[in-house]
C-alpha positions as CSV (number, residue, x, y, z in Angstrom):
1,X,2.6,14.0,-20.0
2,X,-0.7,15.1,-20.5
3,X,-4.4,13.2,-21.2
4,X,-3.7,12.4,-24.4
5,X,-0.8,10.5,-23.4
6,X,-1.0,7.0,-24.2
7,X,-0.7,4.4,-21.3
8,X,2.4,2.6,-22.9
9,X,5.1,5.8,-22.1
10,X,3.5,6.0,-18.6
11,X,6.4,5.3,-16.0
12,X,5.8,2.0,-14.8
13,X,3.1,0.6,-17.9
14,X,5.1,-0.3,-21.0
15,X,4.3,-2.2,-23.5
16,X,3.5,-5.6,-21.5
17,X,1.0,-4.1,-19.6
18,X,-0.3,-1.4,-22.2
19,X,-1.4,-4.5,-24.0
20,X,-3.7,-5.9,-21.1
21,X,-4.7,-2.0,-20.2
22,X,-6.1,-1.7,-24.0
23,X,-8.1,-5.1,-23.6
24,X,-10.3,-3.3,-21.0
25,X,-10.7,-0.2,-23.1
26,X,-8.0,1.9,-21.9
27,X,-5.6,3.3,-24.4
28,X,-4.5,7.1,-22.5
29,X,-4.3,8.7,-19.6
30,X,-7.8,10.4,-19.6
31,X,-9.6,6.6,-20.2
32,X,-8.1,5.8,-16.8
33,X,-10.2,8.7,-14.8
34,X,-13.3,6.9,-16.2
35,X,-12.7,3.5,-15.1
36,X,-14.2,2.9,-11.6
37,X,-12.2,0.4,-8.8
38,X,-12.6,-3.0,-9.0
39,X,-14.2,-2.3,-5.4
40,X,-14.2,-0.4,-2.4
41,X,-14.0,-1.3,1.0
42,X,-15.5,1.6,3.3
43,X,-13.2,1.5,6.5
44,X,-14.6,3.7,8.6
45,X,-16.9,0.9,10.0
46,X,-14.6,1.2,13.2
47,X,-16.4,-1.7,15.8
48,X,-14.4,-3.0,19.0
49,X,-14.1,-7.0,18.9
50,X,-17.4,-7.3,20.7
51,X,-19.7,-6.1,18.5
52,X,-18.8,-8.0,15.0
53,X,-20.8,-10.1,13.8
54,X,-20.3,-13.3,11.3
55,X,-19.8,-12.2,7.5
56,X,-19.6,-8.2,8.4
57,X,-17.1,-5.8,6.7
58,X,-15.7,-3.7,10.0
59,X,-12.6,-2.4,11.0
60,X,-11.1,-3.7,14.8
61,X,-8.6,-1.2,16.4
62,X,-6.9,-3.6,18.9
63,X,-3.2,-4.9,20.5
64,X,-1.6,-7.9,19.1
65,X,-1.8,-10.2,22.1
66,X,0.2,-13.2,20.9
67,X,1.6,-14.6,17.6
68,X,3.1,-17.9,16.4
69,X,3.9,-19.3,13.1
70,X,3.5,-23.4,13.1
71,X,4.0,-26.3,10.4
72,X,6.6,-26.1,8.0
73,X,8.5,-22.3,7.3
74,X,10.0,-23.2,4.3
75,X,8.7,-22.1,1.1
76,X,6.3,-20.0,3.3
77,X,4.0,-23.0,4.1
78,X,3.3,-22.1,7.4
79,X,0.4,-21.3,9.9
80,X,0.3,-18.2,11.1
81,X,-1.8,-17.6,14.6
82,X,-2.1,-13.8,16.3
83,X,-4.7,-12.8,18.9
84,X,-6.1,-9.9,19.6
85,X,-8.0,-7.8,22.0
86,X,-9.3,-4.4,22.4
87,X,-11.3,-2.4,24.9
88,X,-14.3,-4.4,25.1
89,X,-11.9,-7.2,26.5
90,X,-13.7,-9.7,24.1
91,X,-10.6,-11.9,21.7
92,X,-10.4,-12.3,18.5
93,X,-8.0,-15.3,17.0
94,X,-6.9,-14.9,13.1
95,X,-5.5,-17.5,10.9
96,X,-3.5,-17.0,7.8
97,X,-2.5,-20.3,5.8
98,X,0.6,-19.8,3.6
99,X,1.8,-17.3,6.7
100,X,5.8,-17.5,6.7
101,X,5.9,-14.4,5.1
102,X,4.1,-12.3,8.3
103,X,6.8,-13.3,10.3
């Protein structure tokens, strides 16, 4: 394989997906070192519970402190509840609808 080789006879591609790669412009290899990410998420915004603040990007290093899934666990329809803590002993409860799958 080399640049010039086109998306299609890339492991994994074929001609499904070749077809929706092409739509955005990308027919080889070499077109796909061009395209930019969809988006990137910076992760070394490392912040302990305490100091987050409503709407921020940040990543929590803490222990899983509890965990429950509720509702109905059938076709993954559940609630799934964990808290967490960290140093700064503040909590932090997340939610995830559609949860059976975490458990």
């Amino acid at each position: 394989m080399d640049l010039t080789t086109p998306l299609m006879y890339v492991k994994g591609v074929g001609p499904a997906r070749a077809k929706m790669l092409e739509a955005k412009g990308l027919r080889v290899v070499e077109d796909l070192l061009y395209y930019p990410p969809f988006r990137y998420e910076d992760r070394s915004n490392v912040k302990t519970i305490a100091q987050l603040a409503p709407g921020e990007m940040a990543t929590v290093i803490a222990e899983v402190r509890s965990a429950r899934l509720s509702g109905l666990r059938r076709k993954n329809l559940g609630l799934f509840e964990a808290a967490f803590s960290d140093a700064s002993r503040a909590t932090l409860l997340g939610k995830w609808f559609h949860g059976g799958y975490l458990t």
